[in-house]
Every structure is written in structure tokens, then in C-alpha cells.
N, C-alpha and C positions, 0 to 999 in steps of 0.2 A: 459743488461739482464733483462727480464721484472719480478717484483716479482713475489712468491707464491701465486697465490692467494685462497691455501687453507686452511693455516696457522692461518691468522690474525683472531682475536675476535674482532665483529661487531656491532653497532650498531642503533636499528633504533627509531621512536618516542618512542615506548610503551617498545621496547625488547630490551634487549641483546642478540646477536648472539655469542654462547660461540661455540667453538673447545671441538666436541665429546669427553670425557674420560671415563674410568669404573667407576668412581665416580658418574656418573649421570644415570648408569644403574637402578637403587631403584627408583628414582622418576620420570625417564622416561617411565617404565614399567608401574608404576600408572597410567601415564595421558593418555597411548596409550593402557588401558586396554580395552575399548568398542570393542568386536567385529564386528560394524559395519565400523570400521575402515577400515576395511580385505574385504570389502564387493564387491569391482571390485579389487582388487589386488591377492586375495585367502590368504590363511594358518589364522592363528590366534595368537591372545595377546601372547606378549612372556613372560615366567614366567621372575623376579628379575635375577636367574642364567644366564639364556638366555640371556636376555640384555647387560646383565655384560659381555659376552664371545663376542657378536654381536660390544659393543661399545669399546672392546679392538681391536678385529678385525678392525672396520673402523679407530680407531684413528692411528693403526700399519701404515696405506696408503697400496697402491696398491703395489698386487705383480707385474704388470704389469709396466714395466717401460714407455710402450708407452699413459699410463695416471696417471694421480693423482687423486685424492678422496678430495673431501673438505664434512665435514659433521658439522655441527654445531646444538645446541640443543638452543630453544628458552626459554629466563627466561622473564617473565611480569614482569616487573619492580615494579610495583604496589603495588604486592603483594607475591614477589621474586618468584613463581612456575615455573615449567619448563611449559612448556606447546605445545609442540612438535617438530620440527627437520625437516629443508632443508640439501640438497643434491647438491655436485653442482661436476660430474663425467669430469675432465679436458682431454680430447684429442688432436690431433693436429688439425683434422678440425673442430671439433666444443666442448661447452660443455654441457651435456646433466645434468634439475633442475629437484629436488622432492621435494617436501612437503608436510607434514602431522600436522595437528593440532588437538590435541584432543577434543573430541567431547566437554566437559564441556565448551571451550575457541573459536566454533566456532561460525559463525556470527557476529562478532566482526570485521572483516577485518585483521585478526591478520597474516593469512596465505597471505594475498596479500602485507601486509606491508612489512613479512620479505622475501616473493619472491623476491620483488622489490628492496631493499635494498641487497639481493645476487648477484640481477641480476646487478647494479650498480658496485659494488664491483668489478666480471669477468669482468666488461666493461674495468674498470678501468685498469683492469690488465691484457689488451689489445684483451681476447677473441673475436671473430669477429660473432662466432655464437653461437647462445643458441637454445637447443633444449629440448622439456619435448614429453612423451610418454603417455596419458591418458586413459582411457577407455571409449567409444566415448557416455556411458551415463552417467559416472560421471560428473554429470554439475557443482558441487561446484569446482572441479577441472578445468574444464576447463574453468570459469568465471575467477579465478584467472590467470589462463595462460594469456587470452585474456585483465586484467587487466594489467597486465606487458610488454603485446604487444607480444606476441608469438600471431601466426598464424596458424588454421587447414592447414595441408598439405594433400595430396591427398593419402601418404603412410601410409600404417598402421604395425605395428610392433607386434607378438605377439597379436594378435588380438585389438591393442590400436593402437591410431588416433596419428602421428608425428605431435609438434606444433614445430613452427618455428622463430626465430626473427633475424633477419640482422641485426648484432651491427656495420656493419660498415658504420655508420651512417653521411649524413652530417653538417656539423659544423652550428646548427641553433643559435649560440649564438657568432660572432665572434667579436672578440674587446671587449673582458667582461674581466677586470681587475680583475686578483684575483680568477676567477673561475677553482675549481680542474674539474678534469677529472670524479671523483666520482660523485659530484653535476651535472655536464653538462651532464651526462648518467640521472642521477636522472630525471631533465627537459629533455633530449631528449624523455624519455620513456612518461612522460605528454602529450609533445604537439605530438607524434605517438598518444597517446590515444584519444586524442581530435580531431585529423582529423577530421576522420569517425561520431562524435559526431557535431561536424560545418557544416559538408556538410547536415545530416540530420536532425538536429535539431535547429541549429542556434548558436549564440554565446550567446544567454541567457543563454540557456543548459551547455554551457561550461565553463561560469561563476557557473552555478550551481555546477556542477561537480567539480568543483576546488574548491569553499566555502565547497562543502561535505567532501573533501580531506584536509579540512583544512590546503590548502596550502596558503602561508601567502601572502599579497596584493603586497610585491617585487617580488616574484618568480611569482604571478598569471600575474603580467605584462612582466614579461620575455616569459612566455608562450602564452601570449596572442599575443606580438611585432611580436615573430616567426609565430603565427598560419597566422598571415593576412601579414609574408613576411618582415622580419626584416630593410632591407635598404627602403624599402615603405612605412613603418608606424613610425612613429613620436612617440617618448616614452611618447607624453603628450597625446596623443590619446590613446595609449594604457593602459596608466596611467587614463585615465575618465572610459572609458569602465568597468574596473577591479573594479575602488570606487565608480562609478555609480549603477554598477550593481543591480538588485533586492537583489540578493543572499548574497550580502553585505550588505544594505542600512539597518540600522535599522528601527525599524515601530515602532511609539508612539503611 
């Protein structure tokens, strides 16, 4: 039987991913007070009460037997605050993500961190598809989508654009000793985002992009072996490429 995967308290570089409770209604209401927030979704900031009655409700789960409810509240590590809340709604054929980060905490990368780290998570706990609903001019949203590897689909829902990602992915990492399922979703979701980046830009670019993601020089060569075809390329070749790079090379 495959776990829960709405249960478990998560973690990623910067956040912990905690399990929704009324406890965090008070200082979730704080960080999602902007109502720019509401701004493609409608209604408005919900008072302290509200929250409190909202994140009893999500932590209660679904009265729908044919899904489950995963909601989790983001804490910054940093500087212990919350600082907004993914969604991850389990069905049989797919599971549909949200996320919101408050305005104080965005630009940071904060909402594509703990997308990603959700979206690992479902992988792990064997979801085969992920789908999010956007509103087709909220770009900070669907930059994040397209970060995680969801894809515009051509259906739109409620007047918002269906993204889409195929977790049933093939095995780009095989004979890797030691590797979970959580990590091997972590890099499969990389090297999906790096494609599209290699074929148009190069593998400069894609060293950039991994040095931006400060993914570290083991996993950047793991991603790099698969991008150019893992049985083809030589771990010492891919191992130059990675510590060669511009993007790495210090400059005196």
C-alpha cells in the first residue's frame, strides 16, 4: 500500500513544509493579508476567525472519500515566519498543486522551492500525474508551474489555463546506489527543465542555471550525464563539463 502522501511534515533548503492546523491560523492571516493576493483568484484576506475555521476545515481532510487534501503551511527557517501554503488535492487519476506566498516573501524563489519539494514528495508517493489550474495572466504563477515542469495544456478550467506534468517518468538515473525515489523525482524534474534550456541555449546556459539553483557540483553532474544520455557519456566528461563550467570557475 503506497503511503499518505498528505500527512508527512516536509522539508526543503530555506522551509519547512508543516501539516495545516488552527494553530497557524494568526500568523497565516498576517502574511496572506495583501489583497493583491485575491487579485486572479477573487474574494479577499481572510480575517484571524476565518483562518482558524478554514485551516480546521483543511486539516479535518476531505469529506470526499474519492480524494484526499494535503495542505501544508511554509515556515522560513531563517527567521522562523510562516510565509504562505501549497496544496496538493490527491485523486485517482491525477493530483491537482497551489501555491501562494505572501507578498513580503516573494521574489525570493520561495514559492518554486516548496512547489518542487511537494511536487517530489507526490512523486514519491507514487502520483503519476500533477496538475495546477492558473489564471492564464498570472505569470508569477505560471513561471513557477513551468519551473516544476508542468506544462500549458490547451484546456482551461473556470476560466484558468490546466498545467500539466507526466510523473510517470523514465528512469534517467539507473544503477545509482543509494538514490530514494524523493531525490530521483528531485533531479528528474532538473534535467525535464534543462531540456528545452540545452536545445535553445546551450549547455553553458545550463550550467548557469544549475549554479543559479545552487545545485551542488555531484547532483549538477548527475544532471548533466542524463541531459547528453546517461549510457553515452562518461562520468569524467560530465564531471569537466560541470567544474569547468563559466558558472562555477572562480575569477581572480
Amino acid at each position: 500500500m503506497r503511503p499518505d502522501p498528505t500527512t508527512a511534515p516536509l522539508r526543503s533548503e530555506r522551509l519547512d513544509l508543516l501539516p495545516i492546523a488552527p494553530g497557524h491560523a494568526e500568523e497565516l492571516a498576517v502574511a496572506l493579508a495583501d489583497p493583491a493576493l485575491h487579485a486572479f483568484t477573487g474574494g479577499r484576506p481572510a480575517t484571524a476567525e476565518e483562518m482558524r475555521a478554514r485551516c480546521a476545515r483543511l486539516a479535518a481532510g476531505s469529506p470526499d472519500p474519492a480524494e484526499r487534501w494535503g495542505n501544508w503551511v511554509l515556515r522560513l527557517r531563517a527567521d522562523g515566519v510562516l510565509t504562505g501554503y501549497v496544496q496538493a488535492t490527491v485523486r485517482p487519476e491525477e493530483t491537482e498543486l497551489a501555491w501562494v506566498v505572501g507578498t513580503p516573501w516573494q521574489r525570493r524563489g520561495l514559492a518554486v522551492e516548496a512547489a518542487r519539494a511537494l511536487l517530489g514528495h507526490v512523486t514519491a508517493a507514487g502520483v503519476t500525474t500533477a496538475v495546477a489550474h492558473i489564471h492564464p495572466d498570472h505569470r508569477a504563477s505560471a513561471t513557477v508551474a513551468r519551473a516544476v515542469g508542468l506544462r500549458p495544456t490547451t484546456r482551461t478550467q473556470d476560466g484558468e489555463t490546466r498545467w500539466q506534468a507526466d510523473l510517470t517518468r523514465p528512469d534517467f538515473f539507473p544503477n545509482v546506489a543509494g538514490l530514494t525515489a524523493e531525490y530521483a523525482a528531485r533531479l528528474t524534474t532538473l534535467v525535464e527543465e534543462c531540456h528545452p534550456v540545452l536545445a535553445d541555449e546551450g549547455m553553458a546556459a545550463v550550467q548557469s542555471l544549475l549554479a543559479e539553483r545552487e545545485v551542488g557540483v555531484i547532483p549538477a553532474i548527475m544532471v548533466t550525464k542524463a541531459l547528453l544520455g546517461w549510457a553515452g557519456t562518461s562520468l569524467h566528461a560530465a564531471r569537466e563539463i560541470v567544474e569547468l563550467s563559466e558558472a562555477r570557475t572562480p575569477t581572480f
